[in-house]
C-alpha positions in Angstrom: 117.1 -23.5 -43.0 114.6 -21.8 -41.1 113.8 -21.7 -37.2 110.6 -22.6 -36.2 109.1 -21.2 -33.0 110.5 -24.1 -30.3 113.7 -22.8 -31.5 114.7 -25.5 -33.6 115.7 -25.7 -37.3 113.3 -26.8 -39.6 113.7 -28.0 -43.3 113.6 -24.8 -45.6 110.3 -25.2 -47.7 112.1 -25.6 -50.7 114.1 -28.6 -49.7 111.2 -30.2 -48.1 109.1 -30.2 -51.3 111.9 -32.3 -53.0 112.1 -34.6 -49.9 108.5 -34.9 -50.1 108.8 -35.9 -53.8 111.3 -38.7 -53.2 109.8 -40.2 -50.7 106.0 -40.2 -52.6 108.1 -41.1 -55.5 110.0 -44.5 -53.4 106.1 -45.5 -52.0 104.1 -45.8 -54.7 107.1 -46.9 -57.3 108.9 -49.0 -55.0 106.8 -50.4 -52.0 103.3 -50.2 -53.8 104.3 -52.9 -56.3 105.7 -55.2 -53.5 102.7 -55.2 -51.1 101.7 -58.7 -51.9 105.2 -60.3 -51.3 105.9 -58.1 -47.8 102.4 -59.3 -46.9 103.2 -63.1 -47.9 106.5 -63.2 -46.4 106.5 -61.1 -43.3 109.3 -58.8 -44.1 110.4 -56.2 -45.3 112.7 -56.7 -48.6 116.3 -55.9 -48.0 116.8 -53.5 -50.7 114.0 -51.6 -49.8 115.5 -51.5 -46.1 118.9 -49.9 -47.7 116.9 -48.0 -50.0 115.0 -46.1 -46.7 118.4 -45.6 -45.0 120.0 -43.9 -47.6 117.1 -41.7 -47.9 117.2 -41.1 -44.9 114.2 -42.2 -43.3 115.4 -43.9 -40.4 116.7 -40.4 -39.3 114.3 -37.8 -40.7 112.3 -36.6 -37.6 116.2 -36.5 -35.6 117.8 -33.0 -35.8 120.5 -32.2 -38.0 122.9 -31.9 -35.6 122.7 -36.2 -35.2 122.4 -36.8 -38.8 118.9 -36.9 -39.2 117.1 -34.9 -41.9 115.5 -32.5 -39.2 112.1 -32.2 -39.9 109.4 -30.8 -37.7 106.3 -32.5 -36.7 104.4 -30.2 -39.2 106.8 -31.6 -42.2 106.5 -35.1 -40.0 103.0 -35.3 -40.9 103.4 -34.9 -44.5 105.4 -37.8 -45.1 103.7 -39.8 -42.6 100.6 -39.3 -45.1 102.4 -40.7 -47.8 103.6 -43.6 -45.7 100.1 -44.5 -44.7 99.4 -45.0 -48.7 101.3 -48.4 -48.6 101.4 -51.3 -46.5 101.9 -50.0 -42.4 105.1 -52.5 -42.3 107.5 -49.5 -44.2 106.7 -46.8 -41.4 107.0 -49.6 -38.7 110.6 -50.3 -39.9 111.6 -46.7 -38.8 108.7 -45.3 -37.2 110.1 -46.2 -34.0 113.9 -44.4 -34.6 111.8 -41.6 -35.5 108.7 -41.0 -33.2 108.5 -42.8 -29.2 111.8 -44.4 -29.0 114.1 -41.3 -30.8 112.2 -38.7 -29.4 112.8 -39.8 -26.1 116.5 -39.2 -26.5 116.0 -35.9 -28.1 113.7 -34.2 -25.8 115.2 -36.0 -22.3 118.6 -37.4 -23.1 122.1 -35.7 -21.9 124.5 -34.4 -24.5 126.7 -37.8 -23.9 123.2 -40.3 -24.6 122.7 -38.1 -27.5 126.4 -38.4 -29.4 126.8 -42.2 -28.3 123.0 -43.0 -29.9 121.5 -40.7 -32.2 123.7 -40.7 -35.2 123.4 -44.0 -35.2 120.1 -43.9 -34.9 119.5 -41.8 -37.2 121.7 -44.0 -40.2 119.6 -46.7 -39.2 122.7 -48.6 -38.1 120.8 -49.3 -34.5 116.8 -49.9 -34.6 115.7 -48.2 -31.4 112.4 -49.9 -29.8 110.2 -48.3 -27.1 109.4 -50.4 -24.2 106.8 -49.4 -22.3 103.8 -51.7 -22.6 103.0 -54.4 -20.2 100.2 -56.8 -19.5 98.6 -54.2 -17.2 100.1 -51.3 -18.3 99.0 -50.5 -22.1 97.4 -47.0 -22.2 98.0 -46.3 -18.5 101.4 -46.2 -17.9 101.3 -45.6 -14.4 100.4 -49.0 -13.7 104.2 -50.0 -14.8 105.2 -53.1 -12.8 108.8 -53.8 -14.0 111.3 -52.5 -11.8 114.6 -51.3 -11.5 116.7 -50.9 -7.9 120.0 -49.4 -7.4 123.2 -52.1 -7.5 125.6 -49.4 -6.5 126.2 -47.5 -9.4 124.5 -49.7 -11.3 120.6 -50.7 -12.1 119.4 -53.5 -12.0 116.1 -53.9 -14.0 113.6 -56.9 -14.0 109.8 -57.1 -16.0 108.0 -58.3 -19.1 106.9 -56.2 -21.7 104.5 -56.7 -24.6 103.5 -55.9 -28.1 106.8 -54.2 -28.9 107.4 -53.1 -32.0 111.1 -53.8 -33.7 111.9 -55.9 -31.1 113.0 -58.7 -33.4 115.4 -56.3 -34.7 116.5 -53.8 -31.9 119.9 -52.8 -31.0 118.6 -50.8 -28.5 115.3 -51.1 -26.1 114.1 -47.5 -24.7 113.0 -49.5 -21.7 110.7 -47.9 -19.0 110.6 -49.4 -14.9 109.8 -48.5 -11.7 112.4 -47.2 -9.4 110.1 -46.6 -6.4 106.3 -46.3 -5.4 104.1 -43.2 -6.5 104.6 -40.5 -4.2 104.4 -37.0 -3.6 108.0 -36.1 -5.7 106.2 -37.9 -8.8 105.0 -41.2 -10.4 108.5 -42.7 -9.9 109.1 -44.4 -13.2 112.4 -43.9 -14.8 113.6 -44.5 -18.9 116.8 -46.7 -19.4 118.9 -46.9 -22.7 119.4 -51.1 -22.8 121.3 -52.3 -25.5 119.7 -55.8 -26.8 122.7 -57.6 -26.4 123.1 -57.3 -22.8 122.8 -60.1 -20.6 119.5 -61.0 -19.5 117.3 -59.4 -21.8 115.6 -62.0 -23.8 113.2 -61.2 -27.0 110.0 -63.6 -27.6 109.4 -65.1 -30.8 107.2 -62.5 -33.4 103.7 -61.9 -32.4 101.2 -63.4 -35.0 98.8 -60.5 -35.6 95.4 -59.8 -37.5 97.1 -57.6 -39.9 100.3 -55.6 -40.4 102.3 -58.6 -41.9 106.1 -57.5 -42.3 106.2 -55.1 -38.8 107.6 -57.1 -36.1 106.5 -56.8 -32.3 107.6 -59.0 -29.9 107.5 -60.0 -25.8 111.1 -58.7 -24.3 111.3 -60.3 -21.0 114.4 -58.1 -18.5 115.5 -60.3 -16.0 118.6 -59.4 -13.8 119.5 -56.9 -16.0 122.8 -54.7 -15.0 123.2 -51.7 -16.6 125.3 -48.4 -15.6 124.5 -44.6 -14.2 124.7 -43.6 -18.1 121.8 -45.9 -19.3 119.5 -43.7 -17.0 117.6 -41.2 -19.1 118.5 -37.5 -18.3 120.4 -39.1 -15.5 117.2 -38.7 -13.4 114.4 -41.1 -11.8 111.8 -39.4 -12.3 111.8 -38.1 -16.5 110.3 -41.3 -16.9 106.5 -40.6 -16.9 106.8 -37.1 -18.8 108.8 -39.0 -21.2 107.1 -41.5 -22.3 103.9 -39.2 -22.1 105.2 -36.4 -24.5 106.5 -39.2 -26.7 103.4 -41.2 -27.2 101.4 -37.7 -27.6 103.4 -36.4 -30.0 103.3 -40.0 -31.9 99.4 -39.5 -31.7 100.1 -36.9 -34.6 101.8 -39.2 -36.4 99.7 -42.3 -36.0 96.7 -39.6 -37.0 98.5 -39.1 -40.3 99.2 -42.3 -41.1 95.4 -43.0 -41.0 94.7 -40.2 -43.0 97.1 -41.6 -45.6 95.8 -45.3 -45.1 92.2 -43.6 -45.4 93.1 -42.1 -48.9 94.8 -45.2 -50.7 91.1 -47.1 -49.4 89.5 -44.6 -51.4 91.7 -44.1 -54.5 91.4 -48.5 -54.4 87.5 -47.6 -54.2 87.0 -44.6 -56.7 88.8 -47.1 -59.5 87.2 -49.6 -58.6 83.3 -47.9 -59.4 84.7 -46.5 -62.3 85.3 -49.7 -63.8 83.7 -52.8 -62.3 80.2 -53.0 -63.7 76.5 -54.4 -62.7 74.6 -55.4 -65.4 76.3 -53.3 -67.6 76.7 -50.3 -65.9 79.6 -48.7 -64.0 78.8 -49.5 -60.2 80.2 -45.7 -59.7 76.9 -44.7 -61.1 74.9 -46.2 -58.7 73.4 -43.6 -56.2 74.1 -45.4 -53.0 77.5 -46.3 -54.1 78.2 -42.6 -55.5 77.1 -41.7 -51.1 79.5 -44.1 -49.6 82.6 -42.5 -51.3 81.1 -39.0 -51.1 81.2 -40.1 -47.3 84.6 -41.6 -47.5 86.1 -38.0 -49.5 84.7 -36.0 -46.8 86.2 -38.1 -43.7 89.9 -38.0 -45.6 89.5 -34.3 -46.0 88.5 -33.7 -42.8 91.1 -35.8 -40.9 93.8 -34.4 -43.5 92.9 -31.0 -42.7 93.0 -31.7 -38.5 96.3 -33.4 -38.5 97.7 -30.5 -40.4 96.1 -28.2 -37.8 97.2 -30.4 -35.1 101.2 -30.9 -36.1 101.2 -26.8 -36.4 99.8 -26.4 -32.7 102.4 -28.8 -31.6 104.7 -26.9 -33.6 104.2 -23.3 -32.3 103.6 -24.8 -28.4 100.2 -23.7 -28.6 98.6 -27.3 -28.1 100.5 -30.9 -27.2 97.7 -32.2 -25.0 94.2 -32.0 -26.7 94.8 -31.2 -30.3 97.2 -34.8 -30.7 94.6 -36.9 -28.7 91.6 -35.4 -31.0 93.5 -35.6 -34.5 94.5 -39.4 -33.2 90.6 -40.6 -31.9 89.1 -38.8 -35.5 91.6 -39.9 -37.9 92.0 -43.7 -36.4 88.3 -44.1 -36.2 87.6 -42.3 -39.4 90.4 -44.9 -41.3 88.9 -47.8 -39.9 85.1 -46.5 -41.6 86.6 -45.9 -44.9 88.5 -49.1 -44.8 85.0 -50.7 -44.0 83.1 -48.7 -46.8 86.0 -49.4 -49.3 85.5 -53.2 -48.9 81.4 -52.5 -49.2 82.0 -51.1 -52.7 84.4 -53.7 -54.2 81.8 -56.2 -52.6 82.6 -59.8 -52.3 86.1 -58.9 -54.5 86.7 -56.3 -51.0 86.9 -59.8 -48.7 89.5 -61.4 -50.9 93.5 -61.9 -50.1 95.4 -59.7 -52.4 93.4 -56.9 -52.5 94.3 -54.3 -51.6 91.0 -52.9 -49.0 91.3 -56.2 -47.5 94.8 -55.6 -46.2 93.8 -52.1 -45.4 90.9 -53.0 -43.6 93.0 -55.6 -41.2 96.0 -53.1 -41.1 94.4 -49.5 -39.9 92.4 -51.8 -37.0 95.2 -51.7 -35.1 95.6 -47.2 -35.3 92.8 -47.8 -32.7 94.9 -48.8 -30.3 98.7 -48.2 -30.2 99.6 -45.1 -28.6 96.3 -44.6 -26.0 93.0 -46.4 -27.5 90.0 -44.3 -28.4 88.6 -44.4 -25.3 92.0 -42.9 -23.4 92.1 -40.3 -25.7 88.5 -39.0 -25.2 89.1 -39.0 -21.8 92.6 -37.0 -22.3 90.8 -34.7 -24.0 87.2 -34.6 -21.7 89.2 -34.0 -18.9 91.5 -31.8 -20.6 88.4 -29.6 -21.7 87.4 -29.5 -17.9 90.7 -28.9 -16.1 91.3 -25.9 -18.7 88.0 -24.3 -17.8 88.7 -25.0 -14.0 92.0 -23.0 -14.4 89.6 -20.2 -16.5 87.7 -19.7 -13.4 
């Protein structure tokens, strides 16, 4: 093992090159040659469920100490890349154990929230969901309506949630309310460890998306719901909001390298597909303008590949976890969603067809865009960012 500079363990090199392996080894053997049936049936295969937990996936960003695997955000990255090479629905199965949901409980949670959830968490015998978003509270999540109000001991929490992923299948809901006004002690929004069996919480039916076919998201509707002085996060009103933010930034990281690895199957798809399809007898790779588009494509992989790699080591060493997350996440998302649309424009009319694979890419990386702070948030995160950190300057 070695420490990294947050004072945390990370992987040894050695023995994250071979976990690095396995998991390239399980995408592109394993979920690769099931695309088409995840995508027809809307799930995930069992086997390949098991075959994640006993590699530990469900657990690998959770420190050792909880049974996860322990790796950093730098060594997060790297797999996330590899992820992104198959269909969005095998991250989505863990992603949220992993990144906004785990996290939470690793960064905020007392030693007691830790022991009773994150081994479990980290096994994959409880799927952890993070529920924050509302009808008018998506990227903003000051404008949280739901609510919870003291019962005594207790909390009682009430409010709808939306677009939440593994809700279908949570054991747990990381589930975020209002405990009072905005005022001058803070933004008064507290995080709540609900399990998804207690009374009153109630789970829509699955969302019926453009794309992502085999990740479930759901409505959660909280509606009288009693839970105890140990379901309160940290055991304090007010961790909500910094939370949920360094959550969701440090998931930018993640969703950026998940792009970057959705980016490079479009391309691998595409670079085949020139060297063999043919127009009037010749390769269509030999065309000029076709030859541009995936010069274009290599350059916007690279690129992104080499700023989330940049990004996860600023995070790492505590140097950057405000602006370098919200830039790798606004290039990389938007930088996915052109390749996607050049890989279709060089398999043509074959691009627009079911069952192949840029189409599904395409429709899948639309929605990197805007989970986790849209575009637009994040160049204002880091705009203003830019600004306040002159202000201080002077």
């Amino acid at each position: 093992m070695t420490s990294s500079s947050t004072g945390v363990d990370a992987v040894a090199p050695e023995d994250f090159r071979e976990i690095l392996a396995q998991t390239r080894k399980f995408v592109r053997t394993v979920v690769v040659q099931r695309e088409r049936e995840i995508a027809e049936e809307n799930r995930m295969p069992d086997e390949i469920v098991e075959q994640a937990k006993a590699m530990g996936l469900f657990g690998y960003a959770i420190p050792q100490q909880w049974g996860g695997l322990g790796l950093d955000l730098a060594q997060d990255v790297e797999l996330a890349m590899e992820f992104g090479y198959t269909t969005l629905a095998l991250r989505s199965m863990f992603g949220t154990n992993n990144g906004i949901a785990g996290q939470v409980l690793v960064g905020f949670g007392t030693e007691e929230q830790k022991s009773g959830w994150l081994e479990r968490i980290a096994s994959g015998e409880v799927v952890a969901s993070f529920a924050l978003t509302e009808s008018g509270a998506g990227s903003n999540p000051a404008s949280l309506r739901s609510t919870a109000v003291r019962a005594g001991a207790d909390w009682i929490i009430n409010g709808e949630k939306r677009f939440i992923t593994n809700a279908p299948v949570a054991d747990l809901f990381v589930a975020f309310a209002r405990t009072r006004p905005a005022d001058e002690n803070g933004v008064g929004i507290a995080v709540f460890l609900v399990p998804a069996d207690s009374p009153g919480v109630e789970v829509g039916p699955k969302d019926r998306k453009m794309g992502q076919e085999g990740a479930w998201t759901a409505e959660v509707r909280f509606q009288d719901v009693r839970v105890g002085p140990e379901a309160l996060v940290g055991g304090s009103e007010d961790i909500g909001y910094r939370a949920a933010m360094t959550s969701l930034a440090r998931g930018r990281i993640h969703i950026a390298a998940l792009a970057v690895g959705a980016a490079q199957r479009a391309l691998d798809e595409s670079v085949a597909y020139a060297a063999t399809a043919t127009q009037g007898g010749t390769a269509i790779g030999q065309f000029q303008l076709v030859q541009a588009m995936l010069a274009d494509m290599q350059t916007g992989v690279m690129a992104g590949r080499a700023l989330v790699r940049d990004a996860a080591r600023s995070w790492v060493a505590g140097e950057d976890r405000r602006i370098a997350p919200s830039v790798a996440k606004l290039y990389c998302t938007e930088m996915a969603g052109n390749v996607a649309d050049l890989a279709v424009q060089v398999h043509g009319g074959t691009g627009y067809m079911r069952d192949v694979a840029v189409e599904r890419i395409y429709r899948d990386v639309r929605l990197l865009r805007l989970y986790e702070g849209t575009s637009e948030i994040q160049r204002l995160i880091i705009g203003g960012g830019l600004v306040k950190n002159a202000q201080r300057g002077q």
